[in-house]
C-alpha positions as CSV (number, residue, x, y, z in Angstrom):
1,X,137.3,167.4,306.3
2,X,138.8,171.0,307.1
3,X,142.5,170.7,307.5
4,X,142.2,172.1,311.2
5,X,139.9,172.7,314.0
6,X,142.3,173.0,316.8
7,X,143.0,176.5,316.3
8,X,142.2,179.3,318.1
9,X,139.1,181.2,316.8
10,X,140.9,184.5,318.0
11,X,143.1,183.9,315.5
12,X,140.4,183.8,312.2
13,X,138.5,187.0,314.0
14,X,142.0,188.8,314.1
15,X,142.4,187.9,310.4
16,X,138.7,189.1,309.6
17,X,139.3,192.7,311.4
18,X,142.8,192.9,309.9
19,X,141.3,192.5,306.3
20,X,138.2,194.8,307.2
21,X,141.3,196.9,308.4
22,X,142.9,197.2,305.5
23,X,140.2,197.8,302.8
24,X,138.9,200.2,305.2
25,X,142.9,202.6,305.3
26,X,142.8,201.6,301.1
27,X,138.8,202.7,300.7
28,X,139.3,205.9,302.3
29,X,142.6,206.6,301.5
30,X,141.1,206.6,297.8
31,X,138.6,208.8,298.9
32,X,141.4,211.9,300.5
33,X,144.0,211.2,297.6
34,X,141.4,211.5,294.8
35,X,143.0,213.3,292.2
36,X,142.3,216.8,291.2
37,X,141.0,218.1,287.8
38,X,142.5,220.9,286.0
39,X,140.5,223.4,287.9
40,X,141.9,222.1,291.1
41,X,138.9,220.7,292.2
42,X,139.0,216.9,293.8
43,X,137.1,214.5,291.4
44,X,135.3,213.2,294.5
45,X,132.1,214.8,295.4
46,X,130.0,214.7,298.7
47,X,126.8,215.8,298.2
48,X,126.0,216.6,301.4
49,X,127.0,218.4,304.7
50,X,128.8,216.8,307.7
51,X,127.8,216.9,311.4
52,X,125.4,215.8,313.5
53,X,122.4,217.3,311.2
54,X,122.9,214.4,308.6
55,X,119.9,212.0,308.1
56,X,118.8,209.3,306.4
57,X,118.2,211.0,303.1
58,X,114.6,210.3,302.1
59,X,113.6,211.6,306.0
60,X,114.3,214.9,306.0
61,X,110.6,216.4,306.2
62,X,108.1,214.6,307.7
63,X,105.7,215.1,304.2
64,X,108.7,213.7,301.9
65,X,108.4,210.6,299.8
66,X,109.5,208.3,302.1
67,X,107.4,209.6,304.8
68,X,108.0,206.9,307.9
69,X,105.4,208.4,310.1
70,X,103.2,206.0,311.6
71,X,99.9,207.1,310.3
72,X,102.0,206.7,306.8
73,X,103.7,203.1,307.5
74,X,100.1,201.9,308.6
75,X,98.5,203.2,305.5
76,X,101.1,201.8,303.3
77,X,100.9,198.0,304.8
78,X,97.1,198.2,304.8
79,X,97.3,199.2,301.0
80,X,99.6,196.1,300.4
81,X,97.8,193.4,302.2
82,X,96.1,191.4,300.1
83,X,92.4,191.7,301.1
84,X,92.7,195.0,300.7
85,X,93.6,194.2,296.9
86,X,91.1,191.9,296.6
87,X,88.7,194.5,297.6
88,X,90.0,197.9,296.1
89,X,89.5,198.1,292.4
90,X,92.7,200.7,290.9
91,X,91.4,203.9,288.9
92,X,93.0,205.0,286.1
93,X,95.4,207.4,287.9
94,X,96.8,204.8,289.7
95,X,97.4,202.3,287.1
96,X,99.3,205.0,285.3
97,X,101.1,205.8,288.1
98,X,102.2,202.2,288.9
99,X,103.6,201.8,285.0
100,X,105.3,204.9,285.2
101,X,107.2,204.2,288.8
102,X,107.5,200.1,287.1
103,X,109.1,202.0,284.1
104,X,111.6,204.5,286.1
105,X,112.8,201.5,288.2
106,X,113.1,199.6,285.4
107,X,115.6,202.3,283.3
108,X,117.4,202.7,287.0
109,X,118.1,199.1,287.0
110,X,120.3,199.6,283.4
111,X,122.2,201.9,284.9
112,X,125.7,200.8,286.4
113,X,127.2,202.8,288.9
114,X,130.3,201.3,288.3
115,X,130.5,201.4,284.7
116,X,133.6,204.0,284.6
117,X,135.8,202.7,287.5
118,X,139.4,201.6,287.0
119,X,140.9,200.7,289.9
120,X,144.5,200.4,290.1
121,X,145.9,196.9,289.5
122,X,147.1,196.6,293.1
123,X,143.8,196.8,294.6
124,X,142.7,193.4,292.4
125,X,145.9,192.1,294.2
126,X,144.5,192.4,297.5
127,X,141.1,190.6,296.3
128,X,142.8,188.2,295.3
129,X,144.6,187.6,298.5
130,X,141.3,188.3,300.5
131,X,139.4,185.8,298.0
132,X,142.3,183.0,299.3
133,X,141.8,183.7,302.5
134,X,138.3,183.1,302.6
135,X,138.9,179.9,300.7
136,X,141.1,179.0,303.9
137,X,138.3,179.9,306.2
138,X,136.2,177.6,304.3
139,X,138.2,174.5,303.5
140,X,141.3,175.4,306.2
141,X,138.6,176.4,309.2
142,X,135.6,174.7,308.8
143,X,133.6,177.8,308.2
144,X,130.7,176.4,306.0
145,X,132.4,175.4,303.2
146,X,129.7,175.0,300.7
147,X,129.2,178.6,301.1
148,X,132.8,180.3,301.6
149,X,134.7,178.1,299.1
150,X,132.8,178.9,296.1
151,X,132.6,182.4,297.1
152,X,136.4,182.4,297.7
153,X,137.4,181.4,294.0
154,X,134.1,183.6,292.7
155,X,136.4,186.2,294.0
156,X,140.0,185.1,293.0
157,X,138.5,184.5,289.6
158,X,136.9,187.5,288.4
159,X,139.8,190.2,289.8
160,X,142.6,187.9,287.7
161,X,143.8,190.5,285.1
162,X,143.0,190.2,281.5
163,X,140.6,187.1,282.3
164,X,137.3,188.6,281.8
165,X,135.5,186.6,284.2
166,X,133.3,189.0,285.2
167,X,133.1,190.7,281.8
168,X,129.8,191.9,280.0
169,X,128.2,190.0,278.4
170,X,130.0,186.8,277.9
171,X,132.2,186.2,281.1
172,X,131.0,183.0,282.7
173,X,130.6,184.8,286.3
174,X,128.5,187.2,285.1
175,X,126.6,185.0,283.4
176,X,125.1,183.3,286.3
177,X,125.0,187.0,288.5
178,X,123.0,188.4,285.4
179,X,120.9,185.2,285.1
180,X,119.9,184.3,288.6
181,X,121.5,186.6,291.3
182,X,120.8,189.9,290.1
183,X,117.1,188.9,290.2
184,X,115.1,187.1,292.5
185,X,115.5,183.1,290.5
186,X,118.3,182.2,293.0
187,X,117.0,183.4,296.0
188,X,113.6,181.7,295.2
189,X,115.1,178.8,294.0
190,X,117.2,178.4,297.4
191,X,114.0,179.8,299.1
192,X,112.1,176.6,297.9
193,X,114.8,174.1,298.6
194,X,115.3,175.5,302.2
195,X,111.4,174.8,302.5
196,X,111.9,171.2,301.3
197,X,114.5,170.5,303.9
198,X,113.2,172.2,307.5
199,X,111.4,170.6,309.5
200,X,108.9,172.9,311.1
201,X,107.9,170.5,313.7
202,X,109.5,172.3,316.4
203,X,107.7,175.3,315.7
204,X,104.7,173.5,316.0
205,X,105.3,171.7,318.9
206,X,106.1,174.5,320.7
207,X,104.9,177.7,319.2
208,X,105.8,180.2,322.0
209,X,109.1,180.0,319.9
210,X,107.9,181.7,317.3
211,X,108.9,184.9,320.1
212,X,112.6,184.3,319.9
213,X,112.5,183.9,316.1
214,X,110.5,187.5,316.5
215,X,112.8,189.1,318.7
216,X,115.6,188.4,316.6
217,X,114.5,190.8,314.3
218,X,115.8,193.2,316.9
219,X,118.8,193.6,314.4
220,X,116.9,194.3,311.3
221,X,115.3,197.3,312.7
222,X,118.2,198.4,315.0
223,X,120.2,198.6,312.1
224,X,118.1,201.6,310.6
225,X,119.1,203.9,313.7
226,X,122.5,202.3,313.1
227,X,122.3,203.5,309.3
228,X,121.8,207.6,310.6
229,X,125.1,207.3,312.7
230,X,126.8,206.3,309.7
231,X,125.5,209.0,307.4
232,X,127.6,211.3,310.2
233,X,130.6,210.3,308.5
234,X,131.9,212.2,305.5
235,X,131.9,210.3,302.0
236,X,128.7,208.0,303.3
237,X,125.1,208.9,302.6
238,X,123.0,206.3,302.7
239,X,119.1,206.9,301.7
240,X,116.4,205.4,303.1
241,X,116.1,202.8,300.5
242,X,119.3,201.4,301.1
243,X,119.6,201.6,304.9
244,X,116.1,199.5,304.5
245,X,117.9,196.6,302.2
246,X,121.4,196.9,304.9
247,X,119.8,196.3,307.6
248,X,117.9,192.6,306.1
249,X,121.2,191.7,307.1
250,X,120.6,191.2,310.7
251,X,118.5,188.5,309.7
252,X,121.6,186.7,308.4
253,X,119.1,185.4,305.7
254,X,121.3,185.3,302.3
255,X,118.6,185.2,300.0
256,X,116.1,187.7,301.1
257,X,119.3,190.2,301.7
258,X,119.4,189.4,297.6
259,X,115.7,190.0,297.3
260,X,115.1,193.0,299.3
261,X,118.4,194.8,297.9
262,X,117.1,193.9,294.4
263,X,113.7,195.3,294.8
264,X,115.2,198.9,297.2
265,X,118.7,199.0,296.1
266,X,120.3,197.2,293.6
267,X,122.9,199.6,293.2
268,X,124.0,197.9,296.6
269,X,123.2,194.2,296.2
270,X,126.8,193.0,295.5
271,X,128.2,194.2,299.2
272,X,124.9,193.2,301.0
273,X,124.9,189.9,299.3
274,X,128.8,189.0,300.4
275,X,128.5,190.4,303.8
276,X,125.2,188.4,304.6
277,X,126.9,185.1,303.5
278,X,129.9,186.2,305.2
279,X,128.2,186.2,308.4
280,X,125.7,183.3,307.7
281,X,129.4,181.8,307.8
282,X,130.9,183.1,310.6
283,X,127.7,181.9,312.8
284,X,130.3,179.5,314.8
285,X,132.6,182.8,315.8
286,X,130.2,185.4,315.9
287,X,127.3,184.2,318.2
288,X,129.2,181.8,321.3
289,X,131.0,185.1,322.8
290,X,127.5,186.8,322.8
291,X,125.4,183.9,324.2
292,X,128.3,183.5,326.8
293,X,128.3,187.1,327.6
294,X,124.6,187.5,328.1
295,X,123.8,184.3,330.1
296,X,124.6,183.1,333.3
297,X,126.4,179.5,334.2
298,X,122.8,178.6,335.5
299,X,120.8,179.4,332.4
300,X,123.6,177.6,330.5
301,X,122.5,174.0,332.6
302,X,118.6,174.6,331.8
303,X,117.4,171.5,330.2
304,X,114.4,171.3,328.2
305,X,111.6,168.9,327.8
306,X,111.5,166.8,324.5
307,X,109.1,168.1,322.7
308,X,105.7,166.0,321.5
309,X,105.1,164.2,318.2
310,X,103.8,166.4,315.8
311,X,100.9,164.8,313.3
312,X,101.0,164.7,309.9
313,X,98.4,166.4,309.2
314,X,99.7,169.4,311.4
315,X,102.4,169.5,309.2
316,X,100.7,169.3,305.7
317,X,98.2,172.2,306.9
318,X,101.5,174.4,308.6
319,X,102.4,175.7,305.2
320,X,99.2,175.9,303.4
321,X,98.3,178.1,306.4
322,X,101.1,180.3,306.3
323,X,101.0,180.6,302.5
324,X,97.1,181.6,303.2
325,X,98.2,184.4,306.0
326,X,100.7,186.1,303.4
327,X,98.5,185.9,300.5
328,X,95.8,188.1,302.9
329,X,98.2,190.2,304.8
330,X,101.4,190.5,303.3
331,X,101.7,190.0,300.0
332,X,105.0,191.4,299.1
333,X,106.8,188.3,301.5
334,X,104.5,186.2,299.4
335,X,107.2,185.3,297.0
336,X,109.9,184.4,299.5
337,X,107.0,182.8,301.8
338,X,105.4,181.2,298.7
339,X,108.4,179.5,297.9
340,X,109.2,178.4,301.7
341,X,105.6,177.0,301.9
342,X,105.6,175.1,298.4
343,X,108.9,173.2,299.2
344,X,107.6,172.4,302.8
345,X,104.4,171.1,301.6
346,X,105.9,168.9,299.3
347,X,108.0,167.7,301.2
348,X,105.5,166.7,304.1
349,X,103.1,165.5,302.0
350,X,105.2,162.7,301.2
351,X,103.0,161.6,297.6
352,X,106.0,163.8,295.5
353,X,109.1,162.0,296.7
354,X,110.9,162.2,293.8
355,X,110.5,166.3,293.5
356,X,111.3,166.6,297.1
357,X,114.4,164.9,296.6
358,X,115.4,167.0,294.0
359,X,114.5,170.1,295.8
360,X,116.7,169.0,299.0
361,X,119.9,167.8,296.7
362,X,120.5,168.1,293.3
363,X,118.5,171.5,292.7
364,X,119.7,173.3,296.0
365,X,123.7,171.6,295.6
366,X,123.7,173.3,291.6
367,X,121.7,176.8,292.7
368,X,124.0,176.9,296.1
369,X,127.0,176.6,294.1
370,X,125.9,179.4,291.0
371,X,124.6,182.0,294.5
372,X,127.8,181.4,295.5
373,X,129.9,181.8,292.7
374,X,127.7,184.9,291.5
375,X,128.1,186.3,295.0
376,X,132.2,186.3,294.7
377,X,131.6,187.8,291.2
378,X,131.1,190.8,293.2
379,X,134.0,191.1,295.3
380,X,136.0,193.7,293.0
381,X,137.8,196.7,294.1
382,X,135.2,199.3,292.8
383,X,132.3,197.9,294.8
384,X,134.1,196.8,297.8
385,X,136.6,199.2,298.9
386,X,134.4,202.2,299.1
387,X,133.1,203.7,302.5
388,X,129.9,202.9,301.6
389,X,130.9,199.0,301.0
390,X,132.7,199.3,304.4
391,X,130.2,200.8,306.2
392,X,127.9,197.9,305.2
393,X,129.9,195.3,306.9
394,X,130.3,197.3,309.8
395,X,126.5,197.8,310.0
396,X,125.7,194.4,309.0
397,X,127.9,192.9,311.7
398,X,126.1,194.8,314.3
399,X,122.7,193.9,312.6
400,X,124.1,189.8,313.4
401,X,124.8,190.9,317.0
402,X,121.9,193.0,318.0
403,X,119.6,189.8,316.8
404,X,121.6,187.3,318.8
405,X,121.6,189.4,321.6
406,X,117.7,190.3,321.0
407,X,116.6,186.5,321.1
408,X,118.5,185.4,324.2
409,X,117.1,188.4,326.2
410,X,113.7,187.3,324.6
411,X,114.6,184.1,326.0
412,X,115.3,185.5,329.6
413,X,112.2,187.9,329.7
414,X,110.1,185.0,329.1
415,X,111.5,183.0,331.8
416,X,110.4,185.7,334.0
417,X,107.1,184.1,333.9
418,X,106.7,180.7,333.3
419,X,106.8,178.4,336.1
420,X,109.7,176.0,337.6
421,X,110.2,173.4,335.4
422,X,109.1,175.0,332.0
423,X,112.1,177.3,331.6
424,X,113.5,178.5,328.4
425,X,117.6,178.1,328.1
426,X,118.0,181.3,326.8
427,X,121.1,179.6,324.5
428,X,118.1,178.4,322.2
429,X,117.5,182.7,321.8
430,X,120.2,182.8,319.4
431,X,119.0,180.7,317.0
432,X,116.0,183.3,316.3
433,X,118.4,184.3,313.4
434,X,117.8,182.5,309.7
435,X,120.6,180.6,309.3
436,X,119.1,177.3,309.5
437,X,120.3,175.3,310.6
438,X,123.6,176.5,311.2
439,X,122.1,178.7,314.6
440,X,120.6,175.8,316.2
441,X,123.6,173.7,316.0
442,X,126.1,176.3,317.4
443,X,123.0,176.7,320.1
444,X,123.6,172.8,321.1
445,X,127.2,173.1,321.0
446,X,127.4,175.9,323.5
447,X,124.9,174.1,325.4
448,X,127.0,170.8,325.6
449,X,130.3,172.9,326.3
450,X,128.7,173.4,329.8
451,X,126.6,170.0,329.9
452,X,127.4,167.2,327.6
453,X,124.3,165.9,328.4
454,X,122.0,168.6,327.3
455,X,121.0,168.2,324.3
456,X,118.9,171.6,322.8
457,X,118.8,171.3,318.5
458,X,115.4,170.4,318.5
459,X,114.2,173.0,320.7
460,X,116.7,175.1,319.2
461,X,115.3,174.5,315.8
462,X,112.1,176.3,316.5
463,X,113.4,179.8,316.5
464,X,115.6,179.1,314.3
465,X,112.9,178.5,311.3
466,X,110.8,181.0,313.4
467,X,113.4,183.5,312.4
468,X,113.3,182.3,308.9
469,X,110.2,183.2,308.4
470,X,110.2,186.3,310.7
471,X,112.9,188.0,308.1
472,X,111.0,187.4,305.5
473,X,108.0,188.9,307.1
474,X,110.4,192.1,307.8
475,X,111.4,192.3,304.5
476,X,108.0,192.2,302.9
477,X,107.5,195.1,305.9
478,X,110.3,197.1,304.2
479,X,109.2,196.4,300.4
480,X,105.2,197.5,301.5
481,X,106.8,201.0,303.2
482,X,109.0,201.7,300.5
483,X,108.9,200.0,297.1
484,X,107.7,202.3,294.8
C-alpha cells in the first residue's frame, strides 16, 4: 500500500517540473561553460545553423534519402506489405543492397556515443537524488509501483561511484540492458504477456472504438511537427530518424518506444525508454486535467450501455485475424502484433492453461522487473542531462497530451452524429492511449468523481486496447518509411 494518497497531486507535478527544471539549467549550462581547447575554441560543436531555416535533418530536399513525400511514403508501405513480398521476387542489386545497409546498421549499433564522457561526480549526485524521488512516486504516491520502483533503484544503482553497476561487460545492470532491452526480447516478451492478459472483448463488442484508439495517435504524428520546433533551438538537431522513434512516445506504449528507437535510433533508446515509462506512470496526473478541461459537466454524466456478450469463438478468431491483416499489410508491426496475437490466442483458447498462466504472472512479473531495472540503467548524467535528452521529455510529454486530447475530441465528433441515447462519454476518449489498462481505469475514475454511479472500464477498455494496437500499427508505419 503507498504510504499516502491524500496529497495534493499539485504537489508531485511541482516536484516533476522542478526536477525537469533543474537538469534542464545543469544540461545547458554544460553546454555554454564547455571548456575551451588550447586554440580557444569551445569543445562543443553545433553542426548546424540557428533560426527559423532549421529542419528536420534528413528533409532538407525533397529528393533526399528520407524523402517523406507522399508519392514516396505510399511507395515505401506498398513495398513493405506483405503481399507485395510474397509477390515481388528481389534481384540481385537489391539483395546486395539490403546486406550492405543490414551491415552499416549493424557496425553503427557498436558504436557508443557516450563511450568518452566523464561527467563530474556531482551530476551522479543529482541522479541519485532524482532516482529516490521516483522511488517515492512509486512506493510514497501510488504511481505504478511495479514500474517506477524498479526504475528508481535501476537509477540510484548504477550512478553510485566506484560500483560498476552499469559497467561493460560484467556489471549486473548492464547485463540485463545488453541482453534484453537493448534489443527487442523484452519488449516482445512484455508484448506477449500483455496479449495473454487483455481482454479484447470490448473492442469487439463495440468496434466503433477502434476510432478513439485511432485518434489517439494524434500524438504520435503531432509530435514530428513538434520535433522541427525543437531543432530551432541551438545545441538540438534531431534527424528524421530520431524525431520518428520520439514521437512513439505519444502512444505511451513502453515497449514499442524500445522497439522503434532500437530499429531508427538507438543512439536515443535510453531517454525514450525512461520518458515513455515515466509517463505510462504518470497516467493518473497527466490525463484528469485534460479530460476535465476538454469536456463539459454534461458529457461527464453520459452513461453508456453495457455492452453484449462476446462468443468464444469471436474471440479465438480476433487475433488470428489481426495476425493475418499484419502478415499481408504491415509486416514490420508483425513482431509487436505477432506477439500481442499469440498471447491473446492462447489465452482465449483456453486448451494451454498452464502457458497462459505463465505468460500473465510469472514470465511478465520477472521480464517487467529486468525492463524496468534495464530502463533505470540508463538514467546517467551523460545521456540525460543533455538538450537533446531534455528535449525528449518535453516532446514526449506533449506527444501524451496531444493523444489524450485527440481521443476525447474523437469522442465528441462522433457524438455529433449518433442518435439520443447512443452517445459516447467522451471521458472513455482518453483511454485511446496504450497504457492498458492503466487509461481505462483513470477513465472510470473521472467518470465516478462526477457520478458514482457511472460505471465506464469496460467501455473504456475498448480504446484503450484499440490504442494498443493502433501504436503499434504507427510504429510499423515509421519502420516501413524509414528503416533502411
Amino acid at each position: 500500500m503507498p504510504f499516502s494518497k491524500t496529497e495534493n497531486n499539485k504537489k508531485i507535478g511541482l516536484i516533476m517540473i522542478a526536477i525537469i527544471a533543474v537538469c534542464a539549467v545543469l544540461s545547458f549550462g554544460t553546454q555554454a561553460f564547455a571548456q575551451s581547447d588550447s586554440s580557444g575554441t569551445s569543445t562543443v560543436v553545433l553542426e548546424n545553423n540557428s533560426g527559423l531555416d532549421k529542419v528536420i535533418k534528413g528533409t532538407e530536399n525533397w529528393h533526399g534519402e528520407y524523402d517523406i513525400s507522399i508519392p514516396t511514403f505510399l511507395q515505401n508501405i506498398g513495398k513493405s506489405t506483405g503481399i507485395y513480398k510474397m509477390v515481388h521476387r528481389q534481384t540481385a542489386a537489391e539483395i546486395a543492397a539490403e546486406k550492405e545497409e543490414k551491415a552499416r546498421a549493424a557496425a553503427a549499433e557498436k558504436v557508443d556515443p557516450f563511450a568518452d564522457a566523464n561527467p563530474p561526480g556531482w551530476q551522479y549526485l543529482v541522479m541519485i537524488i532524482v532516482g529516490f524521488v521516483v522511488i517515492w512516486l512509486g512506493a510514497g504516491m501510488g504511481f505504478e509501483p511495479l514500474l517506477l520502483i524498479p526504475i528508481g533503484f535501476g537509477t540510484v544503482l548504477v550512478n553510485i561511484p566506484g560500483a560498476g553497476m552499469g559497467d561493460a561487460p560484467h556489471g549486473m545492470l548492464h547485463i540485463i540492458y545488453s541482453a534484453g532491452v537493448g534489443n527487442e526480447f523484452f519488449p516482445m516478451l512484455i508484448f506477449m504477456g500483455i496479449g495473454a492478459m487483455t481482454d479484447f472483448g470490448p473492442l469487439i463488442a463495440n468496434p466503433k472504438m477502434a476510432l478513439l484508439g485511432g485518434s489517439a495517435q494524434l500524438g504520435v504524428f503531432f509530435t514530428m511537427f513538434g520535433v522541427a520546433v525543437m531543432n530551432m533551438i541551438d545545441g538540438i538537431d534531431y534527424t528524421i530518424l530520431q524525431a520518428a522513434a520520439i514521437a512513439i512516445i505519444g502512444g505511451a506504449d513502453g515497449p514499442t518506444s524500445i522497439y522503434v528507437s532500437g530499429k531508427l535510433a538507438p543512439e536515443m533508446m535510453a531517454v525514450i525508454a525512461v520518458a515513455a515509462y515515466s509517463y505510462m506512470a504518470l497516467v493518473p496526473l497527466i490525463q484528469p486535467p485534460i479530460m476535465k478541461l476538454l469536456t463539459t459537466k454534461k458529457e461527464r454524466l453520459i452513461h453508456m450501455d453495457q455492452l453484449r456478450e462476446v462468443s468464444k469463438t469471436e474471440r479465438v478468431l480476433f487475433p488470428m485475424m489481426l495476425l493475418v491483416l499484419t502478415i499481408l499489410l504491415l509486416p514490420p508491426a508483425a513482431p509487436l502484433i505477432g506477439m500481442l496475437a499469440f498471447g491473446n490466442f492462447v489465452h482465449e483458447a483456453g486448451c494451454v492453461s498452464r502457458i497462459s498462466k505463465t505468460m500473465e504472472n510469472e514470465m511478465m512479473n520477472i521480464v517487467s522487473i529486468l525492463l524496468s531495472l534495464g530502463v533505470g540503467s540508463q538514467m546517467t548524467p551523460e545521456k540525460i542531462m543533455r538538450p537533446e535528452s531534455l528535449g525528449i521529455i518535453v516532446l514526449g510529454l506533449v506527444a501524451f497530451c496531444v493523444a489524450t486530447a485527440g481521443g476525447i475530441v474523437m469522442a465528441k465528433i462522433m457524438n455529433v452524429f449518433l442518435p439520443k441515447g447512443k452517445k459516447i462519454n467522451p471521458l472513455i476518449g482518453s483511454a485511446g492511449v496504450s497504457a492498458v489498462p492503466m487509461a481505462a481505469r483513470v477513465s472510470n475514475k473521472v467518470g465516478q468523481e462526477f457520478d458514482p454511479s457511472n460505471f465506464l472500464l469496460m467501455n473504456a477498455m475498448g480504446p484503450n486496447v484499440s490504442g494498443v494496437i493502433g501504436t503499434a500499427i504507427a510504429a510499423g508505419v515509421f519502420i516501413a518509411t524509414y528503416a533502411r
